[in-house]
C-alpha positions as CSV (number, residue, x, y, z in Angstrom):
1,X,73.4,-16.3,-36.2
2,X,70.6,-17.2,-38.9
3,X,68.8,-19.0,-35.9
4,X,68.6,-16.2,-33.4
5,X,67.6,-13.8,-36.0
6,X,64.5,-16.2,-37.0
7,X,63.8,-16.5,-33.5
8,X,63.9,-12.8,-33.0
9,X,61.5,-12.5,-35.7
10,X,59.3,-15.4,-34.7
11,X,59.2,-13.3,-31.1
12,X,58.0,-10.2,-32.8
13,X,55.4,-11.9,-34.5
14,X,54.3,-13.5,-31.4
15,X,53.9,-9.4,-29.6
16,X,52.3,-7.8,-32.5
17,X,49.6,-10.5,-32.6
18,X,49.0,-10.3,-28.4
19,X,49.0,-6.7,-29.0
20,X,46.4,-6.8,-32.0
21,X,44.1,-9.1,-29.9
22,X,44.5,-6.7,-26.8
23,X,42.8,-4.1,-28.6
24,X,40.5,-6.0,-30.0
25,X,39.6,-6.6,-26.8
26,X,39.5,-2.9,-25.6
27,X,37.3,-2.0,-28.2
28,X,34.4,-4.1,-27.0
29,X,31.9,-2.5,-25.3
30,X,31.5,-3.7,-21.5
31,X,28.9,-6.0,-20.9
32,X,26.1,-4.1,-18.6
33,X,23.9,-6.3,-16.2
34,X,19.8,-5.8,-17.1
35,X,17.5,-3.9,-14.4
36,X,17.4,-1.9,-11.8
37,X,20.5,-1.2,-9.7
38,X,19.0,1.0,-7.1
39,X,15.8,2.5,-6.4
40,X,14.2,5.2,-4.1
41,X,10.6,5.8,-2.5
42,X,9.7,9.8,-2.0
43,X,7.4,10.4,0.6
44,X,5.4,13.6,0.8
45,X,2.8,14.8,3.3
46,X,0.2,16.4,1.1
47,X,-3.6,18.3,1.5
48,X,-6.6,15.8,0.4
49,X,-8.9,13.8,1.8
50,X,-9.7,10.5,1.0
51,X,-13.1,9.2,-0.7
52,X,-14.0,5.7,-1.1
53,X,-11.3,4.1,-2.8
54,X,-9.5,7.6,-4.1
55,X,-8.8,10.7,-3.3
56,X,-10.0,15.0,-3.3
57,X,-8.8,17.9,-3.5
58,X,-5.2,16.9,-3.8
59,X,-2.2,19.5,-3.2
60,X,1.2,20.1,-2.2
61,X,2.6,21.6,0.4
62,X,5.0,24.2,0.9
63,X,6.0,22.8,4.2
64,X,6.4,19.7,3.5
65,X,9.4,17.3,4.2
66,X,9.9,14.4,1.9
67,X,10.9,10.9,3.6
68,X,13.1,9.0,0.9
69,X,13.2,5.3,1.4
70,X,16.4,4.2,-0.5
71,X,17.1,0.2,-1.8
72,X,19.6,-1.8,-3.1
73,X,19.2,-4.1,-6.6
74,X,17.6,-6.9,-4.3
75,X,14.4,-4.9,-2.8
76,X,16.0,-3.9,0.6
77,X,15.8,-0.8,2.6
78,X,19.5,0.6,2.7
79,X,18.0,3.8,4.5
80,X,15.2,5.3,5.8
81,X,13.4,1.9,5.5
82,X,11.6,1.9,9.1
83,X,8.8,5.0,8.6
84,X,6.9,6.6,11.4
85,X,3.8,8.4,9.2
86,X,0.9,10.1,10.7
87,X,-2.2,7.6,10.4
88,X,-4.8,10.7,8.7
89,X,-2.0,12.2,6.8
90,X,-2.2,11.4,2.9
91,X,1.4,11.0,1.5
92,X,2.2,11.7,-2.3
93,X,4.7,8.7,-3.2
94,X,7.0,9.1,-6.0
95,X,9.6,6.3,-7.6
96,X,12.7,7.1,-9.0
97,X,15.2,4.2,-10.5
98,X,18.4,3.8,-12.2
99,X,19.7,1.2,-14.0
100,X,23.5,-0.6,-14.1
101,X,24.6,2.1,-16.5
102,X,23.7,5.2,-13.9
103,X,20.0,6.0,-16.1
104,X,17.1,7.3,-14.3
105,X,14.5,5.1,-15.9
106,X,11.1,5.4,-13.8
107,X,9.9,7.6,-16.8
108,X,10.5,4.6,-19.3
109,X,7.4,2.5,-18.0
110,X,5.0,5.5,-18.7
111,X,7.0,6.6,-21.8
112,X,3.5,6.2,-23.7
113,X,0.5,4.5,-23.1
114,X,1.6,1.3,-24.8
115,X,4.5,1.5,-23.1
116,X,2.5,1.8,-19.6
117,X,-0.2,-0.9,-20.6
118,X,2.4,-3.2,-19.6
119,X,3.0,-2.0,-15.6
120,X,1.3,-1.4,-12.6
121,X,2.2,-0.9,-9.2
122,X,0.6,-2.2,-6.3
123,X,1.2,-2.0,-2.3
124,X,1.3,-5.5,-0.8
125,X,1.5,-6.8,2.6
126,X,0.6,-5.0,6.4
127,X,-3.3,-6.5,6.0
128,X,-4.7,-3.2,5.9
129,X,-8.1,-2.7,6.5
130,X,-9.3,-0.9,3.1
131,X,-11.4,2.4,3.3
132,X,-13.1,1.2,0.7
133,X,-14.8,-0.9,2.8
134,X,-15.4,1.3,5.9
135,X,-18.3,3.2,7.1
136,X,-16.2,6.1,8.5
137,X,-13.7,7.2,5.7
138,X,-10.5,5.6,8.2
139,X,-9.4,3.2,6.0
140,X,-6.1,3.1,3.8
141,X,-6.2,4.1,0.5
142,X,-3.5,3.3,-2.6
143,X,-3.5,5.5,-5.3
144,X,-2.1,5.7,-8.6
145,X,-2.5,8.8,-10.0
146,X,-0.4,10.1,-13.3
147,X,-2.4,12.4,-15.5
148,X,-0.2,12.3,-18.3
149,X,2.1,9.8,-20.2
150,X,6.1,10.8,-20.7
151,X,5.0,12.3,-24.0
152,X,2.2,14.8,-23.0
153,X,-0.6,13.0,-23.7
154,X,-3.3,12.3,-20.7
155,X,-3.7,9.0,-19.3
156,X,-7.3,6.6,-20.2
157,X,-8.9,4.6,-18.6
158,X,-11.9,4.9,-16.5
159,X,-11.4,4.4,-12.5
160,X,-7.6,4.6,-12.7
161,X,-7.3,1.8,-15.0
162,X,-4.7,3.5,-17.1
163,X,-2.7,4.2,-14.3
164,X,0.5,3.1,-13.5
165,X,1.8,4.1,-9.8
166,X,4.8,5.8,-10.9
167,X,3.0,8.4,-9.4
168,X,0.5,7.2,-6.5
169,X,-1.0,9.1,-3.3
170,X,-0.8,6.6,0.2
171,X,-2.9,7.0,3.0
172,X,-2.7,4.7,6.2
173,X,-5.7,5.8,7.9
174,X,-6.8,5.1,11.8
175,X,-8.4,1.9,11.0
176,X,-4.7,0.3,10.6
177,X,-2.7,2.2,13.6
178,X,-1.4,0.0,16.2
179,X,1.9,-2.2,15.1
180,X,4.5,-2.3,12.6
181,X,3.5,-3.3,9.2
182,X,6.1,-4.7,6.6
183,X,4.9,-3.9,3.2
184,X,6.2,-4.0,-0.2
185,X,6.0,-1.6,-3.3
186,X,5.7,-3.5,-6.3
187,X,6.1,-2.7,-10.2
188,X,4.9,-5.6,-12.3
189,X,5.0,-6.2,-15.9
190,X,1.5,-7.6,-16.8
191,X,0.2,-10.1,-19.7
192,X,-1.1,-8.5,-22.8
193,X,-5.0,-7.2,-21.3
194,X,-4.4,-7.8,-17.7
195,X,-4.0,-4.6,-16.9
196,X,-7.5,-3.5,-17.7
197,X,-8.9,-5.9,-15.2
198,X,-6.5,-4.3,-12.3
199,X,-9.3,-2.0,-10.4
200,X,-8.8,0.8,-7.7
201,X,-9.1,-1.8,-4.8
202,X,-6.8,-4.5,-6.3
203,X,-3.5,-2.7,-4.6
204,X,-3.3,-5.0,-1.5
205,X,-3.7,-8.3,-2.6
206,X,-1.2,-10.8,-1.1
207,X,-1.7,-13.0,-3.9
208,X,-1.5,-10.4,-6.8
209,X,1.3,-12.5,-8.5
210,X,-1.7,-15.2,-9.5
211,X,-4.2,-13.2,-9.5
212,X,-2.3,-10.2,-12.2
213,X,-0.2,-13.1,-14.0
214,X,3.4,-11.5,-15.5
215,X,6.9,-10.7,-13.7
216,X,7.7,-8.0,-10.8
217,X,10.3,-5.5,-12.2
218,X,10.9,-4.2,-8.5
219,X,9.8,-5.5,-5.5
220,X,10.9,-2.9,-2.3
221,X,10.4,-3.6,1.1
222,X,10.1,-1.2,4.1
223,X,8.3,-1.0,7.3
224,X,5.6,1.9,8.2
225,X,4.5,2.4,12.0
226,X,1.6,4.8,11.6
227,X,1.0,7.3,14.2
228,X,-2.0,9.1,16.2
């Protein structure tokens, strides 16, 4: 009798401490994975006309539909990621981005200007033919364009330099109709001081990881077929 009450005993011992250790375990917090989960792309036909290596006159439209490119964690078009856009039309791009936890967090890169000293976005790929460097105002323009940081204050910088591309106006222009082009939008986290040295006419460069040394926080890819 003595032995199977020590045993009993010994057996309660054993439950309460598997039950104290599987609270312990419900009472730490989940472990969340870092960046972005998913991301989006909002495309909207705007008024404006393009100059050089920016934009005039810029508005919105009331009749305007938006074309929202949508991507997974790894970059990749999930919908909407093949885009027919009219060649002269001038498209105000917007990104929006949660991370793991469900947090819109495209507002957190231009929180502040030191916060966005450390980004800039940039439109790779499709070899565009810049208008920059046309005679005839037909070439394709890249535009980042915020006026003001997340807390009120107005963007610096001289030539866009203190822009980020949260915010950015796209134009495809006639010089670049004809096929397909794959392209990617890319947010990159720059080295202290680089992004002073990023100009209005550094968006396209295929080699803007060397060139802009730092990491890419989001890297989408998508196709546009521009249209007469």
């Amino acid at each position: 009798m003595k032995k199977q009450i020590k045993l009993s005993a010994l057996t309660l011992i054993g439950a309460a401490m598997l039950f104290i250790t599987s609270c312990k375990k419900d009472e730490e917090s989940p472990v969340v994975k870092e960046g972005i989960e998913r991301a989006e792309l909002i495309f909207t036909e705007v008024d404006g006309h393009a100059h050089g290596d920016h934009f005039h006159d810029l508005a919105d439209k009331t009749t305007s539909t938006p074309i929202v490119v949508k991507f997974n964690d790894k970059g990749a078009a999930i919908s909407g990621g093949h885009m027919h856009l009219e060649a002269d039309a001038v498209y105000k791009i917007q990104l929006k981005a949660w991370d793991y936890t469900g947090k819109e967090v495209q507002n957190d890169f231009i929180a502040n200007k030191t916060a966005a000293d450390n980004y800039k976005a940039f439109l790779v790929g499709g070899s565009f033919i810049l208008n920059a460097n046309t005679t005839n105002e037909s070439g394709a323009i890249f535009q980042p364009r915020e006026t003001t940081y997340g807390d009120g204050t107005a963007v610096s910088g001289t030539g866009g330099i203190g822009t980020t591309g949260i915010l950015s106006y796209f134009t495809i222009g006639h010089e670049n109709e004809g096929a397909t082009k794959t392209v990617s939008y890319v947010l990159r986290k720059v080295n202290a001081g680089v992004k002073a040295t990023i100009t209005r006419n550094d968006w396209n460069h295929n080699d803007y990881a060397t060139k802009f040394l730092g990491q890419d926080v989001l890297k989408l890819n998508f196709e546009i077929h521009a249209e007469h």
